[in-house]
N, C-alpha and C positions, 0 to 999 in steps of 0.2 A: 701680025695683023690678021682680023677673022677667025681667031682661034677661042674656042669656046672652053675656059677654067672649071669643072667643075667640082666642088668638095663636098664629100660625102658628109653623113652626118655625125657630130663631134661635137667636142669642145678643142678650139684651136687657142693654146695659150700663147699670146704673143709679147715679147718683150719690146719690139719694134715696130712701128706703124707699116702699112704696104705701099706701097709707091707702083702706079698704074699708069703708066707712059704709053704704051701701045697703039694705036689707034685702031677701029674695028674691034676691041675685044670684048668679051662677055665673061662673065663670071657670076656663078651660079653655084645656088645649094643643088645638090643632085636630087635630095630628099630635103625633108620637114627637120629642122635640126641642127644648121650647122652654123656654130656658136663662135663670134671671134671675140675670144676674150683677153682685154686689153689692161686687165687690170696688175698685171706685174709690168707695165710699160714705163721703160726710166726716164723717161722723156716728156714734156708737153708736147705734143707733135700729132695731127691726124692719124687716127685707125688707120684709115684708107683717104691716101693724096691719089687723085685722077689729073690727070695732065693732057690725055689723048683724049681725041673725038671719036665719035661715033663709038661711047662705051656701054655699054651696059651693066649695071650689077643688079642682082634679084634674087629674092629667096633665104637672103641672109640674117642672122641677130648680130647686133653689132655692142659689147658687153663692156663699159668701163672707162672708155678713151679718155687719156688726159688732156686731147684735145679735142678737136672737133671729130666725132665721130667719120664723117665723110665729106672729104672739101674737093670742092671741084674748081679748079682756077684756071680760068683763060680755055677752055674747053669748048667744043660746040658739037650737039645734037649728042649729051649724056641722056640716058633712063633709069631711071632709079625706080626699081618698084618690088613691091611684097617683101618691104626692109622690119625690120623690127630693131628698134635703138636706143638704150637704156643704161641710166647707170643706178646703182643699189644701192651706193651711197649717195649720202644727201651734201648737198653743194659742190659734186665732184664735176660734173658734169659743164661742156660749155656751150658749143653745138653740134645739134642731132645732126645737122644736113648744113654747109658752109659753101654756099657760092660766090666767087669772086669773078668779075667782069668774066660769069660764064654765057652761053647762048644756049637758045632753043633745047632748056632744059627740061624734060617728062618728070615729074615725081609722082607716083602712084602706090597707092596700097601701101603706105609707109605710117607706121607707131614711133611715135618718140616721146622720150618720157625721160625727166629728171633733169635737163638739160635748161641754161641757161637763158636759150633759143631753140625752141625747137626748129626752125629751119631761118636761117641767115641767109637774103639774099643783100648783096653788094654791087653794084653798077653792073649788074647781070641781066639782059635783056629777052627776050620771050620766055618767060619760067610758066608751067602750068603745073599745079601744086592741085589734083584731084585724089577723092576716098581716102585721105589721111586721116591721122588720129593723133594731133598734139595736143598732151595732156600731163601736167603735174608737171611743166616748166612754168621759168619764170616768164617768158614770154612765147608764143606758143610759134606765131610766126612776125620776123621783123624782116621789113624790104624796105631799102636804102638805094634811094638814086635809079639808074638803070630804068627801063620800061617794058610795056606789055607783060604784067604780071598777070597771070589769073590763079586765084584758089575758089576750087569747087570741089561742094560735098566732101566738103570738109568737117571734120568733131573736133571745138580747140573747146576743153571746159578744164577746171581746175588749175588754170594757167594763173599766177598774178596776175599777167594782161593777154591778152587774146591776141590783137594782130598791132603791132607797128607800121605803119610808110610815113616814110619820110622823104625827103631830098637827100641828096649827097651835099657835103658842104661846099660845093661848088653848083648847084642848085639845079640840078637832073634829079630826073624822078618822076615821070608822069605815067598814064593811062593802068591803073591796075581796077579788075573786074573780078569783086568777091560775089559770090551767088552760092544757093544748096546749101 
């Protein structure tokens, strides 16, 4: 716990997704550069599963995932920011960023691209979703149920659809504030 990951600049070829349980941790590109590429990955499974609070990751490209590029479940006060998340092939992709009944989530300075969703939130409640760039998914961002969403100064274009909210089928979902 409080210990700060950081990886230099690369290309990290990964056959397995990473699993982030710690809480207090960071993880960090050191430099401009450090590529987790997931495309020999045997699995449909998260790049990067977050399980611990107070995380932070930044600085990273995140290249391929047969699942969701970075899912964060049951978590509270993650920051995600200056992500770049992408896949090369077409229809490979599912979600850039996957929150499940997480809390008081930061996204910031985050690209995703090719991706089914660019960022899934699910009964996850205070999300601020600012300075992104979803682009060239099928839906740029979808929020389900949960509440206090914000997305600001935001770029969603070339999406099939821009932004989903919905309810959860159990009929939660209120106050989100799109603005910028």
């Amino acid at each position: 716990p409080g210990s700060v990951v950081c990886l230099e600049s690369g290309t990290y070829e990964l056959a397995d997704g990473l699993s982030l349980g710690v809480p207090g941790l960071t993880l960090r590109a050191l430099d401009e550069g450090a590529v987790l590429d997931f495309s020999r990955q045997r699995a449909p499974a998260p790049g990067l599963a977050i399980q611990g609070d107070d995380v932070t990751v930044e600085g990273l490209e995140f290249r391929d995932a047969r699942g969701p590029a970075v899912r964060v479940e049951g978590s509270d006060n993650v920051r995600l920011a200056s992500l770049r998340i992408l896949w090369t092939r077409s229809g490979e992709g599912t979600s850039g960023i996957d929150l499940r009944e997480a809390s008081n989530t930061r996204v910031t300075d985050v690209e995703v691209v090719g991706a089914k969703r660019g960022i899934l939130s699910a009964d996850s409640v205070r999300l601020v979703v600012e300075g992104s760039s979803l682009h060239h998914n099928e839906v740029g961002g979808w929020f389900e149920g949960g509440s206090d969403h914000e997305l600001t100064g935001a770029e969603l274009r070339s999406n099939r659809c821009g932004i989903v909210l919905a309810t959860s089928p159990a009929g939660a979902g209120e106050r989100a504030k799109i603005h910028g």
